[in-house]
N, C-alpha and C positions, 0 to 999 in steps of 0.2 A: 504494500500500500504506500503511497506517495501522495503527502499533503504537504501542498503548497504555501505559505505562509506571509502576506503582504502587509505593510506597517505603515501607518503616518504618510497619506499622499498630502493632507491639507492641500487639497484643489480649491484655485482660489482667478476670477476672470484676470487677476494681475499679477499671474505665476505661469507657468508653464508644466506645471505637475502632471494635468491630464492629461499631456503627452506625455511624460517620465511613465507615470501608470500604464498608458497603451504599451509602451515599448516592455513592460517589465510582462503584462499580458502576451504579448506576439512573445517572448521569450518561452513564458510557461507550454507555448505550445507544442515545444521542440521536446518538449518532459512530456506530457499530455499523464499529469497529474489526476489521483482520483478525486479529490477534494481541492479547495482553496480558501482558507480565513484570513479573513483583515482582522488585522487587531484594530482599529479602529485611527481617531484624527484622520476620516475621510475627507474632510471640508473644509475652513479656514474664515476666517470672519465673519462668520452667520450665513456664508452663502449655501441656502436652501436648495439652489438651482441644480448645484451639483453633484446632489444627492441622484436627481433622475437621469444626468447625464452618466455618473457612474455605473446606474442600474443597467442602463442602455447599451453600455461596453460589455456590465459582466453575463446579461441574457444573453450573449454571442457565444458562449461560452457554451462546452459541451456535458460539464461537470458540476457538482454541486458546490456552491459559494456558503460560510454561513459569515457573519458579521456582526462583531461587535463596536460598541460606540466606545468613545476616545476623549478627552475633556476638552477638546474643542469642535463637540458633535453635539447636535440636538434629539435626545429620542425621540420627543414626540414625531419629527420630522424625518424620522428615520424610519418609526413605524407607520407614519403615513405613505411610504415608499418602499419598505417590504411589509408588509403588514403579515403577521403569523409567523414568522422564521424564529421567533423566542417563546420559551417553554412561560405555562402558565402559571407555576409551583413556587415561579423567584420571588423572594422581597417585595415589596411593592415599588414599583418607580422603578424598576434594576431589568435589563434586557439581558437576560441569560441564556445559553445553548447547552442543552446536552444534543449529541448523535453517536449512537449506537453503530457501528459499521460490520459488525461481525466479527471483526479483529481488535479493534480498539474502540473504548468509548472517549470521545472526543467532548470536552468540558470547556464551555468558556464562559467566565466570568466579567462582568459589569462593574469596574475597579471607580468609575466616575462618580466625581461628588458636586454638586450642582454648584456654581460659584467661587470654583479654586481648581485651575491646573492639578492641582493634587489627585490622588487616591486613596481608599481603601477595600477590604475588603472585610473589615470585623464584624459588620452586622449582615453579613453573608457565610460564618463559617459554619453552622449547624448545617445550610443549603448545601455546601460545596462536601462535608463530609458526607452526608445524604446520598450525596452527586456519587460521589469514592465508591464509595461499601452498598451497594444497591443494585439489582439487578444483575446480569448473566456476565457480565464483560469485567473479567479482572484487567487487562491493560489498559490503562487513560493515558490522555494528556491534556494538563491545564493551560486555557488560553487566555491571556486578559491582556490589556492595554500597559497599565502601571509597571513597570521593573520591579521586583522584589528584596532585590542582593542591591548593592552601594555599588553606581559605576565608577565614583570617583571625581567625576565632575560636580563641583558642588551646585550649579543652579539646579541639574535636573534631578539629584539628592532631593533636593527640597523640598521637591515637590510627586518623588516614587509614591510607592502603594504603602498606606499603612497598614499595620497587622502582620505585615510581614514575620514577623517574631512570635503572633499566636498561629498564626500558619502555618510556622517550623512547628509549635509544638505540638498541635495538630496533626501533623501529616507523620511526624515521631512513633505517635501510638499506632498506627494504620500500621497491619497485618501485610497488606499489599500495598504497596507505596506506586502514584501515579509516573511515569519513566521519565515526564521531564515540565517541565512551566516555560512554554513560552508568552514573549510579553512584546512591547516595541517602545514609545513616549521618549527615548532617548535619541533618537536619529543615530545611532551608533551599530553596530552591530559589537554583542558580545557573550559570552560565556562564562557561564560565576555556577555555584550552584545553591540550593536554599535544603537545609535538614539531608544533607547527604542526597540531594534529588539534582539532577540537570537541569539548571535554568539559563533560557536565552532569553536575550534581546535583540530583534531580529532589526537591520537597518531599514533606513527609512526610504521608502520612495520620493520624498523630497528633499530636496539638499539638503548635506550632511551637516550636523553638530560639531565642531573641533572636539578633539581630543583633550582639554584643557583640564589638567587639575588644580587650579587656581595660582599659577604662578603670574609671574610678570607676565611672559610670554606665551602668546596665543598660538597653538601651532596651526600649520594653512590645511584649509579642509578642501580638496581636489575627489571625492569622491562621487560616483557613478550612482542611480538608482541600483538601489539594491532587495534580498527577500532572501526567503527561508526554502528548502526545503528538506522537511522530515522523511525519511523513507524508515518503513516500519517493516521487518521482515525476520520469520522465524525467532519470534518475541526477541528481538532486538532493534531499540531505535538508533539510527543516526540521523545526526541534522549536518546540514553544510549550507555555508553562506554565500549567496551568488551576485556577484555584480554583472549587473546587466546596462 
């Protein structure tokens, strides 16, 4: 199985992202992936528009998309443009995924908090362990917007997922532990892990973040739209990070 995994387009009429997106699409096709998730940050200053313009790219598509929102995403606007693609059982106000695929169950989490860049996900953990230990499927993978682990750059620290540490203690007790948490909100792409689990950050479809751990100097950020993808095979995952 091979899921695809796209991050932070922020499409916005005074960027050029939804062309970086199409190119990172026309890429995927060369995989011809069984799934594709956005982590969410599809859109960029309230533009609503490109919500449907996005939809309209991924209906081209021959495989299932699912999507979550990013904290510079509107739900309600989101679900007036997929309407049903999120389970009914979440939180209130929280657009959540499970999908069952026969090999893995695929879990994504709604890390956004109305009014702050930030994340969490504390008053989601009873759901997500629910999510874990439930039904026919021992192997997951957790999907959510916010990073979990410290990339190091302090702006986008400031503003990861909180909970992260009830999380770890959470997924500690768990008999069968999920194979890995991928996430995006950093425009970085990177590799940390959380409670002895694989956690990525997958990079951004929109131009990249510097490398910066708050020194003097800013290092120059030259990088390409980039994405994830996880290939899942004879209960083992790999992820590899692709610049396109």
């Amino acid at each position: 199985m091979i899921i695809a995994q796209l991050s932070d387009i922020h499409a916005s009429p005074n960027n050029t992202n939804l062309a970086r997106f199409e190119h990172a699409l026309a890429w995927l096709e060369t995989v011809g992936p069984d799934i594709l998730v956005l982590t969410g940050d599809l859109i960029d200053d309230g533009w609503h528009e490109g919500y449907s313009t996005i939809a309209h790219l991924l209906n081209r598509l021959t495989y299932p998309v699912l999507i979550l929102p990013g904290n510079a995403d509107d739900r309600e606007a989101m679900k007036r443009t997929w309407n049903g693609m999120w389970v009914s059982d979440a939180p209130a106000g929280v657009l959540n995924i499970i999908m069952d695929t026969g090999e893995l169950r695929l879990i994504g989490i709604d890390t956004t908090l109305v009014g702050t860049a930030a994340g969490s996900l504390r008053h989601q953990l009873d759901w997500l362990e629910n999510a874990l230990t439930t039904g026919n499927a021992t192997d997951s993978v957790i999907f959510m917007h916010h990073h979990v682990f410290a990339s190091g750059i302090p702006t986008m620290d400031e503003i990861m997922c909180g909970g992260s540490a009830e999380l770890a203690d959470m997924l500690t007790r768990l008999p069968h532990k999920p194979l890995a948490i991928a996430t995006g909100h950093v425009h970085r792409p990177m590799a940390g892990s959380l409670a002895g689990i694989p956690a990525y950050i997958c990079g951004s479809v929109c131009p990249a973040n510097p490398l910066w751990f708050g020194g003097d100097k800013v290092p120059p950020v030259n990088d390409p739209a980039m994405l994830m993808i996880h290939r899942f095979r004879d209960g083992v995952l790999v992820s590899h990070t692709i610049s396109v």
